[in-house]
C-alpha positions as CSV (number, residue, x, y, z in Angstrom):
1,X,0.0,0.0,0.0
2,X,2.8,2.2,0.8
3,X,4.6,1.5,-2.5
4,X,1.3,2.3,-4.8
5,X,0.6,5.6,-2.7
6,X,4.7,6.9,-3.1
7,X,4.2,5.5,-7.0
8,X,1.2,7.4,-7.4
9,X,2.5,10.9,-5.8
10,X,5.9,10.6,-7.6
11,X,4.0,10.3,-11.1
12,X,1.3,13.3,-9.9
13,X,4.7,15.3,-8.9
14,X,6.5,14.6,-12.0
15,X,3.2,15.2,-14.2
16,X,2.9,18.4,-12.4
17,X,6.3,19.8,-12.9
18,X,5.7,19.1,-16.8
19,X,2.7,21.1,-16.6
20,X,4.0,23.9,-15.5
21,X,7.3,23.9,-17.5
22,X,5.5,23.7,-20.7
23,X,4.3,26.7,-22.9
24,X,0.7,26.6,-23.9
25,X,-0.3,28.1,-26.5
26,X,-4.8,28.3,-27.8
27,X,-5.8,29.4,-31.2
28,X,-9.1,30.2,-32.1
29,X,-10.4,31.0,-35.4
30,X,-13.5,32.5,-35.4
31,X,-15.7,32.9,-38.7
32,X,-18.7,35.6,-38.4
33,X,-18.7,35.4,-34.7
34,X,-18.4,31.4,-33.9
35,X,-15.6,29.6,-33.6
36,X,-14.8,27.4,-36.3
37,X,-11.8,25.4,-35.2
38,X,-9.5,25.6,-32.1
39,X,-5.8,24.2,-31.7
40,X,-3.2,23.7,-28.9
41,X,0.3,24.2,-29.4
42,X,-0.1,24.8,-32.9
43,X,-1.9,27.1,-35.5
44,X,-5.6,26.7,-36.0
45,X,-7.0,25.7,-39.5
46,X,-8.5,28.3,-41.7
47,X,-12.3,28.2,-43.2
48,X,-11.0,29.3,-46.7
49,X,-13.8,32.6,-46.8
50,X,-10.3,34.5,-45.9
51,X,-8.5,34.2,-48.9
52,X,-9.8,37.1,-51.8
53,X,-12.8,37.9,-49.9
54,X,-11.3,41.2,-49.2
55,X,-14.0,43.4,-51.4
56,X,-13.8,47.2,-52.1
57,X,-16.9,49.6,-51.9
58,X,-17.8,52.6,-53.8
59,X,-15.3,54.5,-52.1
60,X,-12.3,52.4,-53.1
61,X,-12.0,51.7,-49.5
62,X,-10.8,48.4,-48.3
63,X,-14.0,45.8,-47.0
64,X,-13.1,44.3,-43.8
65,X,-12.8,40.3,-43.4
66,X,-15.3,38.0,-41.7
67,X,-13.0,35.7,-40.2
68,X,-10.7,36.6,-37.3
69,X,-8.0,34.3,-35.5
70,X,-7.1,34.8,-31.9
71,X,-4.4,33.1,-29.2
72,X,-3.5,32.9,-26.2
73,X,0.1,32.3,-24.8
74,X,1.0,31.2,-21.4
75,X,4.2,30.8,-21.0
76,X,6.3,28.2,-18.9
77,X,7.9,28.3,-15.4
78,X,11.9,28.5,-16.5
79,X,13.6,28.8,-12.9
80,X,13.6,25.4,-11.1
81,X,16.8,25.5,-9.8
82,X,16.0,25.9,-6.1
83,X,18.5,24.7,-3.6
84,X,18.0,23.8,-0.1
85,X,21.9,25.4,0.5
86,X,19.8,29.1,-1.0
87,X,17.6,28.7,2.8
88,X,18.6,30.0,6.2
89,X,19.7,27.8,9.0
90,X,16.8,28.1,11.0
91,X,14.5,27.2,7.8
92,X,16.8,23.9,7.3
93,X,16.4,22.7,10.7
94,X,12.7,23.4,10.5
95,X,12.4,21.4,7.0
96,X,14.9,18.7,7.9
97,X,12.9,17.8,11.1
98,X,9.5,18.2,9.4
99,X,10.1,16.0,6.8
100,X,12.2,13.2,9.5
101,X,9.0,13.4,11.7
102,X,6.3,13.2,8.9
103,X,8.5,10.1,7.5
104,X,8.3,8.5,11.0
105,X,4.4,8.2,10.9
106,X,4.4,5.6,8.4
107,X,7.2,3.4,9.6
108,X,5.7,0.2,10.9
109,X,5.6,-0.2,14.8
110,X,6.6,-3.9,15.4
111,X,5.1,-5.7,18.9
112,X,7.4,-5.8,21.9
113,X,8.6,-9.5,22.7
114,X,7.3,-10.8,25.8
115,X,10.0,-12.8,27.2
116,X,7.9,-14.3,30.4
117,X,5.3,-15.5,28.2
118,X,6.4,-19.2,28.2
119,X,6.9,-19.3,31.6
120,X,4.3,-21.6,33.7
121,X,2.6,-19.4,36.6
122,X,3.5,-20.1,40.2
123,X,2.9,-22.5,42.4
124,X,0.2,-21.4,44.9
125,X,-0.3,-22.9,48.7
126,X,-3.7,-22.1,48.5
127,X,-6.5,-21.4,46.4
128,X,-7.2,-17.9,46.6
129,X,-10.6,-17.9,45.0
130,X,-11.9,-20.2,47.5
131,X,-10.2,-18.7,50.0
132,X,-11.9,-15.4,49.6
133,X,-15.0,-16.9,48.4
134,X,-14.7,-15.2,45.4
135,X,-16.9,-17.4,42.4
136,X,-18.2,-16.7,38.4
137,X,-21.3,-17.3,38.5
């Protein structure tokens, strides 16, 4: 059980820092107001109406085009190189015995050995029980 849980958070870890290294990057491309197609990482696909759709009017004035493209960048975490030498004294001793003591709740306790357990129990010179009157009813 121990194994599959430290499995599981090491891939959610690694997955994680590869999420946030990563550079994403949305295109839309939106035709009269709706969105036609939409891409990650890459550019979206065109509808086609864009290319010599471009009409002039009466006052030799340039028409302007139905289709419109959008994107949206996030860019990636590049500084990961934190050391544990770049903290304070005070914040190593804090982490070192956090992370000793949070380690030492899943350590297995293991039973104490009873070493008298074998043993056969005295002798008596009398029966108590009788003795004191004392029955199970």
């Amino acid at each position: 059980m121990k194994n599959s849980l430290h499995k599981l958070f090491s891939i959610t870890m690694a997955l994680l820092l590869l999420l946030s290294t990563i550079s994403w990057t949305v295109e839309k491309h939106l035709c009269m107001g709706r969105v036609l197609d939409i891409a990650l990482f890459n550019a979206a696909k065109d509808c086609g109406m864009d290319a010599g759709l471009a009409l002039l009017d009466d006052s030799s004035q340039l028409i302007k085009h139905c289709c419109d493209d959008e994107s949206f960048t996030m860019q990636g975490q590049d500084d990961l190189n934190h050391d544990i030498f770049n903290l304070d004294f005070s914040q190593q001793v804090f982490l070192i015995s956090f992370t000793t003591s949070y380690l030492n709740l899943f350590q297995e306790s293991t039973d104490k050995v009873i070493v008298f357990d074998s043993y056969p129990p005295p002798i008596l010179a009398e029966d108590l029980n009788i003795l004191h009157q004392v029955f199970l009813i």
